[in-house]
Backbone as JSON, one array per atom type, in Angstrom:
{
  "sequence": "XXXXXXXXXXXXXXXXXXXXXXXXXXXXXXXXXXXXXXXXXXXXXXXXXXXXXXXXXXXXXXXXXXXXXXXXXXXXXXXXXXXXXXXXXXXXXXXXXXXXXXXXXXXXXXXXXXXXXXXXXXXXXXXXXXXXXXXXXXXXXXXXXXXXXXXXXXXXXXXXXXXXXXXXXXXXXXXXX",
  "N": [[5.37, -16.94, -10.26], [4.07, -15.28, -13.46], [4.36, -12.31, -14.44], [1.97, -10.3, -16.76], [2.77, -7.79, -17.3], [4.83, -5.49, -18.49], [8.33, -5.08, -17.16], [10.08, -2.16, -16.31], [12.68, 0.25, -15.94], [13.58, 2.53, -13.53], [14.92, 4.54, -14.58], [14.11, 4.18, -17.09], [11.45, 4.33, -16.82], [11.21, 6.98, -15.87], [12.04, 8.73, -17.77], [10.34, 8.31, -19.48], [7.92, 9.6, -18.77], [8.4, 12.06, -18.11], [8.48, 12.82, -21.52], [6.05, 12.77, -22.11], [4.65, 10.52, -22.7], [3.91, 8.44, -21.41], [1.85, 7.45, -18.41], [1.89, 7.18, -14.67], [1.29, 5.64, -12.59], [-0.23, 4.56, -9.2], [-0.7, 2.02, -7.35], [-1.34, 1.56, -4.53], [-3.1, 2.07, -1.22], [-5.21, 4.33, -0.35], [-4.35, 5.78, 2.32], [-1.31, 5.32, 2.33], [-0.75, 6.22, 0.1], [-1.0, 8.92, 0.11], [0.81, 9.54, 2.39], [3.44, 8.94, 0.88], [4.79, 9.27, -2.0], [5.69, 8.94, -5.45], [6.6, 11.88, -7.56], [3.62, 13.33, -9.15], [2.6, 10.99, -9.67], [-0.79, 9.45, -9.91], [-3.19, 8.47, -7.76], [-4.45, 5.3, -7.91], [-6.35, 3.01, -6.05], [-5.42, -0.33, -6.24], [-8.12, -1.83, -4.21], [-10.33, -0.15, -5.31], [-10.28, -0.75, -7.67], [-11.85, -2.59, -9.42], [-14.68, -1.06, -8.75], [-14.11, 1.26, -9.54], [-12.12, 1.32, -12.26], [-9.87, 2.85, -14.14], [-9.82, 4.98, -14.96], [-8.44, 7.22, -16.45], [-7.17, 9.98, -18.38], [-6.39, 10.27, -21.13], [-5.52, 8.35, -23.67], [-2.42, 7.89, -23.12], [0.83, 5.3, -22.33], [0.6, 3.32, -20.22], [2.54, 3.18, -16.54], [2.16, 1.3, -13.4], [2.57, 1.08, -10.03], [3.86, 0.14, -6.86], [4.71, 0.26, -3.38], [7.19, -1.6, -3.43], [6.87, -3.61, -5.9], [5.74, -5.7, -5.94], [3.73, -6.25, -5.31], [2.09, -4.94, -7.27], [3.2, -6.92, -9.4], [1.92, -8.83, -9.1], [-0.34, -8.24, -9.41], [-0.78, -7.94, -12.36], [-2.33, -8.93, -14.67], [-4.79, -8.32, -13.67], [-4.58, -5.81, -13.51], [-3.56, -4.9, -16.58], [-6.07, -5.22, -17.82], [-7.67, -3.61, -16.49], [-7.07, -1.09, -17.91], [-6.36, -1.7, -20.81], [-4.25, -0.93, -22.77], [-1.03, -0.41, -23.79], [1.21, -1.14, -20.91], [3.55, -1.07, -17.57], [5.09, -2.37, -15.18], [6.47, -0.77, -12.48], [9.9, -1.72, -11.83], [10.67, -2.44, -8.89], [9.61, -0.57, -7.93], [8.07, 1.99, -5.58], [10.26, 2.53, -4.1], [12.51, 1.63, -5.13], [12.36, 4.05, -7.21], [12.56, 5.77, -5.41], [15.01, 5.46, -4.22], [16.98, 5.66, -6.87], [17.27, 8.51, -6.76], [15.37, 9.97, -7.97], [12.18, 12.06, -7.99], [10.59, 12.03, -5.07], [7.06, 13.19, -3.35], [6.85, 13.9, -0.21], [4.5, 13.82, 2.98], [4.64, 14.22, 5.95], [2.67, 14.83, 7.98], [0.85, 13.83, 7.71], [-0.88, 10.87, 8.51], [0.62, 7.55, 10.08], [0.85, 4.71, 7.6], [-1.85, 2.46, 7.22], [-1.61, -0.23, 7.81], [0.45, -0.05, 8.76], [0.26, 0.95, 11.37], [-1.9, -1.15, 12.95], [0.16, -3.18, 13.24], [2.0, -1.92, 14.93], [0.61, -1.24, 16.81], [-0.62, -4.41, 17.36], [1.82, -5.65, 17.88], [2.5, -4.17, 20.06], [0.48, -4.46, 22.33], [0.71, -7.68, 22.19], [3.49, -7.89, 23.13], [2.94, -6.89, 26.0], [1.17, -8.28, 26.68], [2.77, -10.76, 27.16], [4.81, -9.76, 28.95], [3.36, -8.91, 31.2], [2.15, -10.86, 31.79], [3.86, -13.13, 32.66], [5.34, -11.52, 34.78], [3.18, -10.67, 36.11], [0.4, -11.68, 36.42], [-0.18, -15.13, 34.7], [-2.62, -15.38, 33.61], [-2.59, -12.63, 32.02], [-1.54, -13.8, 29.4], [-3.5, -13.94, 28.15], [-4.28, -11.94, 26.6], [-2.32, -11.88, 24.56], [-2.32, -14.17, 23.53], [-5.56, -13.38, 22.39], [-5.15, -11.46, 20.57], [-3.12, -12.42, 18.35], [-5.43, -14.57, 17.66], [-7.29, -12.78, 16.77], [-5.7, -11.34, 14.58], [-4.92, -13.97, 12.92], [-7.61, -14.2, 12.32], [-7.98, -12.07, 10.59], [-5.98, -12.16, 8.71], [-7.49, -14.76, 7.43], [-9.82, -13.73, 6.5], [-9.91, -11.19, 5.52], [-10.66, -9.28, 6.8], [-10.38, -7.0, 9.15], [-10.82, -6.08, 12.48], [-9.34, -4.62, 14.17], [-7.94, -2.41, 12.91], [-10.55, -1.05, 11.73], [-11.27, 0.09, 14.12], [-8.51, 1.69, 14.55], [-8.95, 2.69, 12.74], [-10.93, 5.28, 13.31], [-9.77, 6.68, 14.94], [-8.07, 9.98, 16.12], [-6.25, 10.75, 15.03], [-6.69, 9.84, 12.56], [-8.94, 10.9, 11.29], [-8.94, 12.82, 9.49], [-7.65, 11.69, 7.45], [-8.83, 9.96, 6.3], [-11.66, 11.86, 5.76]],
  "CA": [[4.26, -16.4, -11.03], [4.82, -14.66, -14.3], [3.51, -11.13, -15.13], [1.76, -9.77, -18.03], [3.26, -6.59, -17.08], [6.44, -5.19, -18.79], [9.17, -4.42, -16.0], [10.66, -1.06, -16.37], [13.54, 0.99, -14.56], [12.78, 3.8, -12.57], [15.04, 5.91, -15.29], [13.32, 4.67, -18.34], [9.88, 5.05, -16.55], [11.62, 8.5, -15.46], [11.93, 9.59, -19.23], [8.45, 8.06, -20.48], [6.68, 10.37, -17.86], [9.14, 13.2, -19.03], [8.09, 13.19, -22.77], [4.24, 12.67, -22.03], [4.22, 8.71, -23.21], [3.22, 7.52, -19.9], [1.24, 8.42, -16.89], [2.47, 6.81, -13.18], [-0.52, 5.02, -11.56], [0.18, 4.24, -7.97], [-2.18, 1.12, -7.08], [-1.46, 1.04, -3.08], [-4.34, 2.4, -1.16], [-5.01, 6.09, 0.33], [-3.44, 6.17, 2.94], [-0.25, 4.75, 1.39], [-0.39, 7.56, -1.15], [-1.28, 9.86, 0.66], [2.28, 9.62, 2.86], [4.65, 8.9, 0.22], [4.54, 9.4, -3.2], [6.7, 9.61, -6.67], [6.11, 12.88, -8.11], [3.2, 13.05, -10.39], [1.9, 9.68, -9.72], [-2.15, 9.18, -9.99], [-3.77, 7.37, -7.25], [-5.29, 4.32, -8.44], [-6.26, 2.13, -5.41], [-5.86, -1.71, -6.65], [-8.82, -2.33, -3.67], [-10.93, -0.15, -5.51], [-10.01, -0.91, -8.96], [-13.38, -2.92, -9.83], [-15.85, -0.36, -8.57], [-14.05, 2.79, -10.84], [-11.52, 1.16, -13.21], [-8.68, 3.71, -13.72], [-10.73, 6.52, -15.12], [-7.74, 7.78, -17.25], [-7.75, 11.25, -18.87], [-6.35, 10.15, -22.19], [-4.34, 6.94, -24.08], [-1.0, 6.91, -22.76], [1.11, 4.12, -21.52], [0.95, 3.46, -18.14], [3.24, 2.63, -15.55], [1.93, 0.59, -12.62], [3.51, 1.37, -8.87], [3.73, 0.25, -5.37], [5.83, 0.11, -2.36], [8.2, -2.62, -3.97], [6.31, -3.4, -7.31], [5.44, -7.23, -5.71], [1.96, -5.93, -5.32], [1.54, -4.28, -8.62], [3.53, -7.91, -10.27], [0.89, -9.87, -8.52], [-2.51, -7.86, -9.99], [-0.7, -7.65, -13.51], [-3.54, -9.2, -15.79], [-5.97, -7.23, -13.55], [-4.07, -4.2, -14.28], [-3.61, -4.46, -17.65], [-7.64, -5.51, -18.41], [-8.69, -2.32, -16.66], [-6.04, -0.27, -18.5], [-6.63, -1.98, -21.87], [-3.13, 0.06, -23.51], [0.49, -0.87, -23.11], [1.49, -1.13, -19.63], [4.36, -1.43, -17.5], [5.34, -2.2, -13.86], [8.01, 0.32, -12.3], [11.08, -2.11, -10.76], [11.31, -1.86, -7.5], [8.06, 0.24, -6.96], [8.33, 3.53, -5.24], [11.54, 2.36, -3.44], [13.83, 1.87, -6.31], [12.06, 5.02, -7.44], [13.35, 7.04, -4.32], [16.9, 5.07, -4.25], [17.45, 6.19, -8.23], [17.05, 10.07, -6.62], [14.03, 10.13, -8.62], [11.0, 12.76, -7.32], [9.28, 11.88, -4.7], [6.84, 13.56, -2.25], [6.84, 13.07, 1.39], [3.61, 14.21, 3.7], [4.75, 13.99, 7.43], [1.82, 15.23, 8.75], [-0.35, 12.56, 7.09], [-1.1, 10.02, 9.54], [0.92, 6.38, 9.29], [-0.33, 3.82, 7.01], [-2.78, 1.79, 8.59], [-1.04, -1.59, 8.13], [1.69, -0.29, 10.36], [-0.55, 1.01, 12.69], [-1.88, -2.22, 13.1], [1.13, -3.89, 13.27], [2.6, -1.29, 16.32], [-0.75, -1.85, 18.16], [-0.96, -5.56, 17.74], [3.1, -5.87, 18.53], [2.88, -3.96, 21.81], [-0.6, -5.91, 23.26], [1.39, -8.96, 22.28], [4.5, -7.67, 24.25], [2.45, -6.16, 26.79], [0.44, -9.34, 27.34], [3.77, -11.84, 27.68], [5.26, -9.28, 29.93], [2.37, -8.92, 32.46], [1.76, -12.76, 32.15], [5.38, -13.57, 33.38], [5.77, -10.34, 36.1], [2.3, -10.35, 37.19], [-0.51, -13.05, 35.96], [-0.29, -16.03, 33.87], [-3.79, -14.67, 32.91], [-2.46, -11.96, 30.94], [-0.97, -13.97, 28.33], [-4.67, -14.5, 27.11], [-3.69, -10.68, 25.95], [-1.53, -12.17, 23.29], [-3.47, -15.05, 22.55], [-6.13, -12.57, 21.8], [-4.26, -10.63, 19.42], [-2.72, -13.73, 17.58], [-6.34, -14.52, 17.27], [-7.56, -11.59, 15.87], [-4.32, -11.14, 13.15], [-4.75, -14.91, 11.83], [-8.63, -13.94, 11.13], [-8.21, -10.72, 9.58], [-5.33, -12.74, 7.15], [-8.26, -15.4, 6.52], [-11.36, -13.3, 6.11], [-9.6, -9.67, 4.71], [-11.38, -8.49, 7.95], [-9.66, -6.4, 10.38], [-11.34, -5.01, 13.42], [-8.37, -3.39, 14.46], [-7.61, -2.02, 11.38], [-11.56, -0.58, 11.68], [-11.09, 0.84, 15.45], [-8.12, 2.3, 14.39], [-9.47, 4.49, 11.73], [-11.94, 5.76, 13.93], [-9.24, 7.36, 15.94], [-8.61, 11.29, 16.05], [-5.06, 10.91, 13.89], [-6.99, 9.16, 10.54], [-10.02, 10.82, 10.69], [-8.87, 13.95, 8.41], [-6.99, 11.13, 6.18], [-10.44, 9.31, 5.92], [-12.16, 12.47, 5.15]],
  "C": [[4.78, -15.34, -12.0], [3.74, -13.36, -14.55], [3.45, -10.69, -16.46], [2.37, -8.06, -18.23], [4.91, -6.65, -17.75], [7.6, -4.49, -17.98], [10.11, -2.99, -16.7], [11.05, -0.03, -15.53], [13.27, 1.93, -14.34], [13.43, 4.95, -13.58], [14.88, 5.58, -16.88], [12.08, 4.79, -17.37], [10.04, 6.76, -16.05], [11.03, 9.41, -16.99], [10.67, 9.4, -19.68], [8.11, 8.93, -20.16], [7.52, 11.55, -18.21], [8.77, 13.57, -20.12], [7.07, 13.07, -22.95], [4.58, 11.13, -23.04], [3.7, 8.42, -22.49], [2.54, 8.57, -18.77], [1.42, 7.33, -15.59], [1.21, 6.67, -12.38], [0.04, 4.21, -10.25], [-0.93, 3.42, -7.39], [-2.34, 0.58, -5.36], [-2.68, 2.27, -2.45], [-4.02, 3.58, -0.63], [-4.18, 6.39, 0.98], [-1.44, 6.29, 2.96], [0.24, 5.85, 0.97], [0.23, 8.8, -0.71], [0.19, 10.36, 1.55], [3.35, 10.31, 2.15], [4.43, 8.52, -1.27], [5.49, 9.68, -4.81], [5.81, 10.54, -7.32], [5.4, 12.93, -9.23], [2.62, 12.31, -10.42], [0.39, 10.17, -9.61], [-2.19, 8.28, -8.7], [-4.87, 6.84, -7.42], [-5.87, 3.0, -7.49], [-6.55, 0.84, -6.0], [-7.61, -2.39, -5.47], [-10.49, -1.68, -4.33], [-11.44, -0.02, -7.35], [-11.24, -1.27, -9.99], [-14.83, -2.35, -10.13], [-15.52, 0.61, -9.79], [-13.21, 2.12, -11.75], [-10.42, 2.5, -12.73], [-9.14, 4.93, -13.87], [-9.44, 7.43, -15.77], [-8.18, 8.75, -18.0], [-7.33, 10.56, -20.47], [-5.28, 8.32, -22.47], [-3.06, 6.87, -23.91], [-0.86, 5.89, -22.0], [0.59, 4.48, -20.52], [1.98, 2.75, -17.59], [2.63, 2.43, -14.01], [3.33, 0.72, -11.82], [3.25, 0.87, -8.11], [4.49, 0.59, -4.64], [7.27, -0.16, -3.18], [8.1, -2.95, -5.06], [6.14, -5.15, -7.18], [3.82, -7.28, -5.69], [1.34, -5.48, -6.58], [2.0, -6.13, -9.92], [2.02, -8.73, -10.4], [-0.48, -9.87, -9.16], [-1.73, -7.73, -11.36], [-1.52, -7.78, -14.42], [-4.43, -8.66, -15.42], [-5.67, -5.66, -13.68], [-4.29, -3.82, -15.58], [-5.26, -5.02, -18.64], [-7.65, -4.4, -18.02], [-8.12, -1.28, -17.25], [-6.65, -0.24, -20.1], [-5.88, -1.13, -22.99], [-1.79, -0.63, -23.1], [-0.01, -0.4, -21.53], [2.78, -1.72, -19.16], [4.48, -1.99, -15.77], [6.69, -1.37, -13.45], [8.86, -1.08, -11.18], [11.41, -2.27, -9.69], [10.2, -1.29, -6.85], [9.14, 1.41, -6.45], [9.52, 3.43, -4.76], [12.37, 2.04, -3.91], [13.31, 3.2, -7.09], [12.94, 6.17, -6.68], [14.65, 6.43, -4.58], [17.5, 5.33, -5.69], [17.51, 8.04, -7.88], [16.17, 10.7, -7.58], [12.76, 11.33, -7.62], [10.46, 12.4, -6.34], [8.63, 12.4, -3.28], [6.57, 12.81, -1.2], [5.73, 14.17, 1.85], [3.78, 14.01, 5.09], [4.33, 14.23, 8.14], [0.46, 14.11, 8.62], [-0.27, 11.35, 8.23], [-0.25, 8.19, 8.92], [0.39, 5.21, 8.47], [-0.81, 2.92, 8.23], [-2.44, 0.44, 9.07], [0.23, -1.43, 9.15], [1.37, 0.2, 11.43], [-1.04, 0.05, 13.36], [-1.05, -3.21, 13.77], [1.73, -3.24, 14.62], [1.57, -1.75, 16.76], [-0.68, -2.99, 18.41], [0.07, -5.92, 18.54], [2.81, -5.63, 19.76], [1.34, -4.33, 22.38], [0.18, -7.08, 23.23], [3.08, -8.76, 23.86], [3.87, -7.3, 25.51], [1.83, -7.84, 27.9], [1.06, -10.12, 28.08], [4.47, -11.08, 28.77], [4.85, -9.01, 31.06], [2.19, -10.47, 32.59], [2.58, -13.32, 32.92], [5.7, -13.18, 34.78], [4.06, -10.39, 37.1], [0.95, -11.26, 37.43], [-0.29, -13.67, 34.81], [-1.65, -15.86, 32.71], [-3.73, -13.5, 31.73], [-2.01, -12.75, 29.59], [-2.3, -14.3, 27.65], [-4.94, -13.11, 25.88], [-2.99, -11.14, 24.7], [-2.08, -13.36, 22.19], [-4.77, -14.28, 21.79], [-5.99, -12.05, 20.39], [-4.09, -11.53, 18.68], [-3.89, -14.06, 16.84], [-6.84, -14.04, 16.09], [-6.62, -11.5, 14.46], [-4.83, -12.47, 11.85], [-6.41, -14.92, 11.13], [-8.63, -12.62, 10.63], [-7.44, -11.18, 8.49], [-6.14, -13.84, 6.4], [-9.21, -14.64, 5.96], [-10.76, -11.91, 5.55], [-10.48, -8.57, 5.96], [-10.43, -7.9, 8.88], [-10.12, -5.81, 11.43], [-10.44, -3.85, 14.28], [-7.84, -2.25, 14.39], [-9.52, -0.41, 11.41], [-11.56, 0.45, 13.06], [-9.93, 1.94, 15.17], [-8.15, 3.95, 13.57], [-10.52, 5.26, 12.62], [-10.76, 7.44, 14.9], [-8.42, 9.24, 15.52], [-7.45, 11.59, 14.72], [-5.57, 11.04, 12.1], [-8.26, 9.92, 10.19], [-9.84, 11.98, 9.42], [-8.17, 12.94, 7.46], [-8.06, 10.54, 5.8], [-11.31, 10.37, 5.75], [-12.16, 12.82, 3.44]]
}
């Protein structure tokens, strides 16, 4: 898949955002941000891109961020409609950002993102389940079937109940405030 986005390295998107040309829009979601961040960046969640648009203070470029910059390739034509100005994608995303020794803040009090919260919780029920199923009932492995369950409809439907229980819990609620 080809992007409408113009790829650019973490030390020309360094200098743009240096001489005021560009402004650093970070399109992974709160909690995301909220962690780990290149210095300066805007957060622009791509999930809620539709409802606000970008809401930009003035006409410079932009540079489009994520993690890796596979997520920002992917929404490129919906990037650059709600933008409606040059645009770029940063390389690599925030992680050829940090590996260029480029800016970027860290929050280690901020609670982990929620997809790897997820991902530890579901892992250890799944381990948990096959390891009681084996050592103690055959019945537990419905523990993993469970889970399995659950994962392959939250990747059809964008639903997560896990994902929803989790935020509830005492870690996220000041990041969800």
């Amino acid at each position: 898949m080809t992007t409408i986005l113009k790829p650019l390295r973490p030390d020309d998107a360094a200098k743009r955002l240096a001489d005021g040309r560009a402004v650093l829009i970070d399109i992974r979601e709160v909690d995301e941000f909220a962690r780990r961040r290149a210095k300066g960046a805007l957060s622009r969640p791509l999930s809620t891109l539709d409802a606000k648009g970008l809401g930009l203070p003035d006409a410079r470029e932009v540079i489009f961020t994520c993690r890796s910059g596979m997520r920002t390739s992917a929404n490129g034509e919906r990037l650059v409609a709600a933008c409606g100005r040059p645009a770029y994608v940063l390389e690599g995303g925030l992680d050829a950002w940090d590996s260029a020794g480029l800016p970027v803040e860290i929050n280690d009090k901020a609670p982990l993102e929620m997809m790897r919260q997820v991902q530890i919780a579901a892992g250890s029920l799944v381990l948990a389940g096959v390891i009681l199923g084996l050592t103690v009932s055959p019945w537990f492995l419905g523990l993993a079937g469970f889970v399995g369950a659950g994962l392959m409809f939250a990747g059809a439907t964008g639903f997560c109940g896990m994902a929803r229980l989790l935020a509830l819990a005492p870690w996220n609620r000041s990041a969800a405030a």
